[in-house]
PyMOL CGO cylinders between C-alpha atoms (Angstrom):
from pymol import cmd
from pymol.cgo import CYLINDER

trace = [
    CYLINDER, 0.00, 0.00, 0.00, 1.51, 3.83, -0.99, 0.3, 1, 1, 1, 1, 1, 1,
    CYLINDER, 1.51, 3.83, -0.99, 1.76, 6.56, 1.21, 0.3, 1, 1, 1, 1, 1, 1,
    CYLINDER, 1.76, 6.56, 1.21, -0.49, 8.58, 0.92, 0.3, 1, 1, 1, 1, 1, 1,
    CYLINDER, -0.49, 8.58, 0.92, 0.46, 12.17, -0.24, 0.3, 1, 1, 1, 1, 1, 1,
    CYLINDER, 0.46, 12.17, -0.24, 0.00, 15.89, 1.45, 0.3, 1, 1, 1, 1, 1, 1,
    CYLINDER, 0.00, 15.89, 1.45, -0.41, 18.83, -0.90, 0.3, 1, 1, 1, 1, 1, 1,
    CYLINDER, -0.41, 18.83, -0.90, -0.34, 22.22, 0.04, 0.3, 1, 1, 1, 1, 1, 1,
    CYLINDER, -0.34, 22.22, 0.04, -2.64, 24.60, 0.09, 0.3, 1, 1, 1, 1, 1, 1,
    CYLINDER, -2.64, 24.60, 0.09, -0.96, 27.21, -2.79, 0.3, 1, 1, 1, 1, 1, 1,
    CYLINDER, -0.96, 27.21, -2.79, -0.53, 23.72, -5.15, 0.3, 1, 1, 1, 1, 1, 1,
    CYLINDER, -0.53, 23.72, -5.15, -4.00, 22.80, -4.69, 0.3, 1, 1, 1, 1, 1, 1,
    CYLINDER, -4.00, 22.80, -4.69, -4.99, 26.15, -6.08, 0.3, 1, 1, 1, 1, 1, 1,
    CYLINDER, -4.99, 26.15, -6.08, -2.29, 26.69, -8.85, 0.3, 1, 1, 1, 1, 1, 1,
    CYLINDER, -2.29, 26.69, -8.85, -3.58, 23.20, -10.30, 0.3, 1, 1, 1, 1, 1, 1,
    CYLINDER, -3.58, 23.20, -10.30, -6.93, 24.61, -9.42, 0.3, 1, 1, 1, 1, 1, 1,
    CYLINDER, -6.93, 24.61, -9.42, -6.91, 27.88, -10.91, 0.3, 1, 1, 1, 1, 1, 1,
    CYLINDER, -6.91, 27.88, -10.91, -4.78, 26.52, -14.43, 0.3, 1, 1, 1, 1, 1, 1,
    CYLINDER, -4.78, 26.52, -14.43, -7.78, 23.81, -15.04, 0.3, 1, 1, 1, 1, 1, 1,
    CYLINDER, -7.78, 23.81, -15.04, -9.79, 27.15, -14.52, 0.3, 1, 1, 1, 1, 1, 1,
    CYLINDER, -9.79, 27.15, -14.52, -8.14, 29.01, -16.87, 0.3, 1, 1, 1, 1, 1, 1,
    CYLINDER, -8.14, 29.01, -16.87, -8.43, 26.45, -19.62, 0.3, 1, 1, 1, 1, 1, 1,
    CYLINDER, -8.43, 26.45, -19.62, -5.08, 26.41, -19.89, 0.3, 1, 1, 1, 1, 1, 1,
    CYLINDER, -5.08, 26.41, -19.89, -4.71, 22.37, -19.67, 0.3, 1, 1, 1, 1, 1, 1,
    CYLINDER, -4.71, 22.37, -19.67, -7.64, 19.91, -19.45, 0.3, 1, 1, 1, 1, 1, 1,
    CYLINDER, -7.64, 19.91, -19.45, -8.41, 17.69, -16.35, 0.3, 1, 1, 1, 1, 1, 1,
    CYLINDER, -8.41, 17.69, -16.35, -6.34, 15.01, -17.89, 0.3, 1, 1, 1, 1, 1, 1,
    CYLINDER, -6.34, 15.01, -17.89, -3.78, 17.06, -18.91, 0.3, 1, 1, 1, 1, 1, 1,
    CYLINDER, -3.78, 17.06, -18.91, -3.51, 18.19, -15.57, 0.3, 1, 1, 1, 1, 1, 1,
    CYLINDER, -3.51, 18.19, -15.57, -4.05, 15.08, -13.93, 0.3, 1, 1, 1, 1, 1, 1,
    CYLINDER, -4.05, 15.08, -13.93, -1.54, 13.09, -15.65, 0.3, 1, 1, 1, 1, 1, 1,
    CYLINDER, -1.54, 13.09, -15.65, 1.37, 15.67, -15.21, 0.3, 1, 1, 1, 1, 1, 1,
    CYLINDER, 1.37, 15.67, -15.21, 0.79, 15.44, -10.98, 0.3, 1, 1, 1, 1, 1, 1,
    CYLINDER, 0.79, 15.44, -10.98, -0.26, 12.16, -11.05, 0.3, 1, 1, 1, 1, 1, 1,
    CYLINDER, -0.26, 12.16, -11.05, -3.27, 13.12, -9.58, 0.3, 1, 1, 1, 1, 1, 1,
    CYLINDER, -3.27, 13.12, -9.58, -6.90, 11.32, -9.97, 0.3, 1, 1, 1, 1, 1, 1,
    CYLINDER, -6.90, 11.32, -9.97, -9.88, 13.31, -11.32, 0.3, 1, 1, 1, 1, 1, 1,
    CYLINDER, -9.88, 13.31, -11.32, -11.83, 12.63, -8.96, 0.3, 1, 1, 1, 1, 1, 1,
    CYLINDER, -11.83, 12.63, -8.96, -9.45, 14.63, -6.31, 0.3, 1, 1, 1, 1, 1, 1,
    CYLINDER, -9.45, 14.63, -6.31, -9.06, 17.59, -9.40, 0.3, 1, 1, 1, 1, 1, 1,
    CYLINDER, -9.06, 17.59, -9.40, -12.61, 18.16, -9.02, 0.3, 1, 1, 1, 1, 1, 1,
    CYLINDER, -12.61, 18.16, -9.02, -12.79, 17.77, -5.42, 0.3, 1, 1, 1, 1, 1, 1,
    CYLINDER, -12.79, 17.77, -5.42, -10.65, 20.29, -5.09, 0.3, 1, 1, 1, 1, 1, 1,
    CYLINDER, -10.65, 20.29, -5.09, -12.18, 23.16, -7.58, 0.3, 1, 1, 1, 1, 1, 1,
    CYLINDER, -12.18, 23.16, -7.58, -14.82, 22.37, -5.23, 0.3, 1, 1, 1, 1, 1, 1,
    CYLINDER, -14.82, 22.37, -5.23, -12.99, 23.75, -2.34, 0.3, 1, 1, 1, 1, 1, 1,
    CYLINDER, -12.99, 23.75, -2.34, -11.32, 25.76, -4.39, 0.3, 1, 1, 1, 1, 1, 1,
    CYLINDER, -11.32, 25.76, -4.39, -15.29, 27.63, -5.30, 0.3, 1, 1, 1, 1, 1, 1,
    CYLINDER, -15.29, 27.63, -5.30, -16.01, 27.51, -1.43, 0.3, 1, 1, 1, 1, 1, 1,
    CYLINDER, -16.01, 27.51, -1.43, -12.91, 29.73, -1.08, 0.3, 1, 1, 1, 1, 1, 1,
    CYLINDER, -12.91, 29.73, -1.08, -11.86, 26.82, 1.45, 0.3, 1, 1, 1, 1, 1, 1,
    CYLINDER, -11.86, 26.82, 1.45, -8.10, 26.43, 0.75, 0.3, 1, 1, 1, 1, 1, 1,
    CYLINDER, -8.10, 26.43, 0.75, -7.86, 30.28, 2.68, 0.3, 1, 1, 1, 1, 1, 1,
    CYLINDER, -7.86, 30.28, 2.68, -10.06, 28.80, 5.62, 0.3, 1, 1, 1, 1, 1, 1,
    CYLINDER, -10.06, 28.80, 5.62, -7.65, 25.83, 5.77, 0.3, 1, 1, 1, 1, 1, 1,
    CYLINDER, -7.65, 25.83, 5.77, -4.34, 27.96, 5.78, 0.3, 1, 1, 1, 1, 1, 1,
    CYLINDER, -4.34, 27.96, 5.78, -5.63, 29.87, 8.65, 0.3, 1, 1, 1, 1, 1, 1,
    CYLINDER, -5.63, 29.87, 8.65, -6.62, 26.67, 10.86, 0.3, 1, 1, 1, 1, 1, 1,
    CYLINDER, -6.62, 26.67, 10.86, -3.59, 25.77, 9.60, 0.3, 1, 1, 1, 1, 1, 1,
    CYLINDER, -3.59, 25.77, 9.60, -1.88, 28.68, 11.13, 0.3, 1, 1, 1, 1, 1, 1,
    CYLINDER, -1.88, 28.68, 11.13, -3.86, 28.99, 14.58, 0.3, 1, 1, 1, 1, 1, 1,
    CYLINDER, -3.86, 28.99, 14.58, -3.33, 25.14, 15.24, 0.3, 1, 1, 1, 1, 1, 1,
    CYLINDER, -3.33, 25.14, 15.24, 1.22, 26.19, 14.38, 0.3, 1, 1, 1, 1, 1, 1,
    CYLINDER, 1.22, 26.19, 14.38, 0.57, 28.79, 17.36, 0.3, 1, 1, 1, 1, 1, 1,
    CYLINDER, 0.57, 28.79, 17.36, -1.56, 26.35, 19.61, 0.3, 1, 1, 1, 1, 1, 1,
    CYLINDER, -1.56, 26.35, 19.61, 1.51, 23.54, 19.05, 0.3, 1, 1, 1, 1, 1, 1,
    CYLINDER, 1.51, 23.54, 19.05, 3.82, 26.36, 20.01, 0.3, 1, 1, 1, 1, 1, 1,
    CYLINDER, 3.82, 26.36, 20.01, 1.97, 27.04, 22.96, 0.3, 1, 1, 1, 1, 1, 1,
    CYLINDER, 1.97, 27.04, 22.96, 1.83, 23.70, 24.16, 0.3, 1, 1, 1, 1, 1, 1,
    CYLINDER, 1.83, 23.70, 24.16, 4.96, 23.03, 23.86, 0.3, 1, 1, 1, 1, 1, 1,
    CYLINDER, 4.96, 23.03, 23.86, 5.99, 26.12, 25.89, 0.3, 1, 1, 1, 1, 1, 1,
    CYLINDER, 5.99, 26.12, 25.89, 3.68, 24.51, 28.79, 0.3, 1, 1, 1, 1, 1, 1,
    CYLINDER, 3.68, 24.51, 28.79, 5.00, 21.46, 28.68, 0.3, 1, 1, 1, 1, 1, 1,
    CYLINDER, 5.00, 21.46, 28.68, 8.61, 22.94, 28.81, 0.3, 1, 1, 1, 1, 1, 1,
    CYLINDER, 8.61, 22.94, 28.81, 7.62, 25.16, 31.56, 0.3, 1, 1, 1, 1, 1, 1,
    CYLINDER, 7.62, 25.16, 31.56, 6.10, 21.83, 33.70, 0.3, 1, 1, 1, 1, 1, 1,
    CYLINDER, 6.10, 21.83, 33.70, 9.04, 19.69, 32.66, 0.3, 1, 1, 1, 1, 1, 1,
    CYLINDER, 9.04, 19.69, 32.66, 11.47, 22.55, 34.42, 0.3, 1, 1, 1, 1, 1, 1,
    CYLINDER, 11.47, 22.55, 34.42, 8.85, 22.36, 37.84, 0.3, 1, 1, 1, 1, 1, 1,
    CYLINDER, 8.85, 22.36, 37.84, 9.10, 18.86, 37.74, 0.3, 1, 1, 1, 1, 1, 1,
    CYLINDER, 9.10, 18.86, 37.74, 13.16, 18.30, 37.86, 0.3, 1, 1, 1, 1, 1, 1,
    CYLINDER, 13.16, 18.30, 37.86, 13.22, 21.43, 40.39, 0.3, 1, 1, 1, 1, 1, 1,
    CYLINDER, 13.22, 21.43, 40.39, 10.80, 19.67, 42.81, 0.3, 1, 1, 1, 1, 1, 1,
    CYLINDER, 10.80, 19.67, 42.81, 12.85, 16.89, 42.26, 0.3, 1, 1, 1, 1, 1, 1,
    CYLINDER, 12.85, 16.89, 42.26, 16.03, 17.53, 43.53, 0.3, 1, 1, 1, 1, 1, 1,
    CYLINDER, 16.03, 17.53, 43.53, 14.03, 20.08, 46.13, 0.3, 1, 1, 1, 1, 1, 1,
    CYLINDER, 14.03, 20.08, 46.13, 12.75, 16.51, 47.78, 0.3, 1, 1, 1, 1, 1, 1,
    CYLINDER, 12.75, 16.51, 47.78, 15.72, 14.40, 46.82, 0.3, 1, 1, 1, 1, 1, 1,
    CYLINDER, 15.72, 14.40, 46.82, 17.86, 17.89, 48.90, 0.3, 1, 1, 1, 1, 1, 1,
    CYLINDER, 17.86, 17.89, 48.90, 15.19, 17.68, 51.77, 0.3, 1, 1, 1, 1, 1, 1,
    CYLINDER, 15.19, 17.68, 51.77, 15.76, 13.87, 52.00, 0.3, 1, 1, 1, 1, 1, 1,
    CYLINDER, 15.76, 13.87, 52.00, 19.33, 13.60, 52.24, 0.3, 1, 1, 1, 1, 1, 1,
    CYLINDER, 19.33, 13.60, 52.24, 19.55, 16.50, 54.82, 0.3, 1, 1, 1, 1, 1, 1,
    CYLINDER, 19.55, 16.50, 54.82, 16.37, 14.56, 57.19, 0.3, 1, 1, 1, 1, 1, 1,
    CYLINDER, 16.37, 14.56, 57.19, 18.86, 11.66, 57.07, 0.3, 1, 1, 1, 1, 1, 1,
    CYLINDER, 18.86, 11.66, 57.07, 22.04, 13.25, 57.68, 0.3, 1, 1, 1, 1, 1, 1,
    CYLINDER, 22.04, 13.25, 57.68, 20.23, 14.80, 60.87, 0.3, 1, 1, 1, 1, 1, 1,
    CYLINDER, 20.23, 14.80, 60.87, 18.66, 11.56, 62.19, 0.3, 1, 1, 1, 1, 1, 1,
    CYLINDER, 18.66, 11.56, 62.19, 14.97, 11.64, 61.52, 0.3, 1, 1, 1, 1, 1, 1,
    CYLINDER, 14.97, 11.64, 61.52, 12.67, 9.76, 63.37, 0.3, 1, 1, 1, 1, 1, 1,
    CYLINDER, 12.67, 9.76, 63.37, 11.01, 9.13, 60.52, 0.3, 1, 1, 1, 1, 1, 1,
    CYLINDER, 11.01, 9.13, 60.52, 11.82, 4.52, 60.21, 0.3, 1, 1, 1, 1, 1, 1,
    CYLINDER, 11.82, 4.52, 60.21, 13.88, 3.60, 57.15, 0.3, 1, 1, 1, 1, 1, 1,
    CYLINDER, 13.88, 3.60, 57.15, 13.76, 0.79, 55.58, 0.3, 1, 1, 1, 1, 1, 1,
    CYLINDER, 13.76, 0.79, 55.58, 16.92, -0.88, 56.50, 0.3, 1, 1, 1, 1, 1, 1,
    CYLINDER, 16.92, -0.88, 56.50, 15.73, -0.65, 60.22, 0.3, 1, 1, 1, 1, 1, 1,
    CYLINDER, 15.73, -0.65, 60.22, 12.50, -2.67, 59.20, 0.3, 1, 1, 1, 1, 1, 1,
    CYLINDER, 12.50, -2.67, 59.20, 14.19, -5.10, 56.50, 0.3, 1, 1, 1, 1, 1, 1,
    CYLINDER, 14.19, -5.10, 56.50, 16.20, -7.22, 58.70, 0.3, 1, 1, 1, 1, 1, 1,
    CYLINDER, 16.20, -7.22, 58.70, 15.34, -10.87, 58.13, 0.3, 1, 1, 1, 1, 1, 1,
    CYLINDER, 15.34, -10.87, 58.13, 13.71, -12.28, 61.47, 0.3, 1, 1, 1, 1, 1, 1,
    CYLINDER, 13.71, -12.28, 61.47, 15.35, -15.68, 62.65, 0.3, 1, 1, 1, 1, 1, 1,
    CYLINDER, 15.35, -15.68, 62.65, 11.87, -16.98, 63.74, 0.3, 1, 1, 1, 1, 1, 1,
    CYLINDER, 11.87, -16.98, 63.74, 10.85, -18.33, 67.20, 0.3, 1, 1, 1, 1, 1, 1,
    CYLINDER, 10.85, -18.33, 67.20, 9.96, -16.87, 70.59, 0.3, 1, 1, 1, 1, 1, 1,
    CYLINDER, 9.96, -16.87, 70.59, 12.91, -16.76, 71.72, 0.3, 1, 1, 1, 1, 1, 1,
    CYLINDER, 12.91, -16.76, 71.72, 14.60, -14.04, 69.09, 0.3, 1, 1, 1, 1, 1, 1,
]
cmd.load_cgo(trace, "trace")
């Protein structure tokens, strides 16, 4: 099975606008981009509905949103690591001091068994 293909926006309409023109025919067209005829007129369609422009500027706000995004995610990622080594800081100095607080080498010491232990 092929991969299926992406076209952009301005190529969409310079196919779009040559077919128009009557410069080339649909199969003229279609065999030079090795495109069906079916998607030729699907897309002077759009092109009619003035939709490639709505497309470009989803295309554009959704850029921004991704940019945003990843600004937030940068921005948590940084919180995380600093809370991090805040609590990995906070645990090292509560066991330097002597908490009181059991660790788990106090409670992991294999029990020989019996009453009299």
């Amino acid at each position: 099975m092929s991969k299926q293909r992406k076209f952009s926006a301005e190529f969409k309409r310079q196919v779009v606008e040559e077919y128009l023109s009557g410069v080339s025919t649909a199969a003229q067209l279609c065999r030079r981009h090795s495109i069906s005829s079916g998607l030729l007129y699907h897309w002077r369609k759009q092109f009619i509905k003035n939709s490639f422009e709505a497309d470009s500027a989803k295309e554009a706000a959704l850029e921004e949103r991704i940019g945003q995004l990843e600004q937030a995610l940068g921005k948590a990622h940084l919180e995380n690591e600093f809370l991090k080594k805040a609590l990995h800081q906070s645990f090292n100095q509560s066991r330097k001091k002597g908490s009181s607080l059991p660790t788990t080498e106090t409670l992991s010491k294999p029990s020989r068994g019996g009453a009299n232990s």
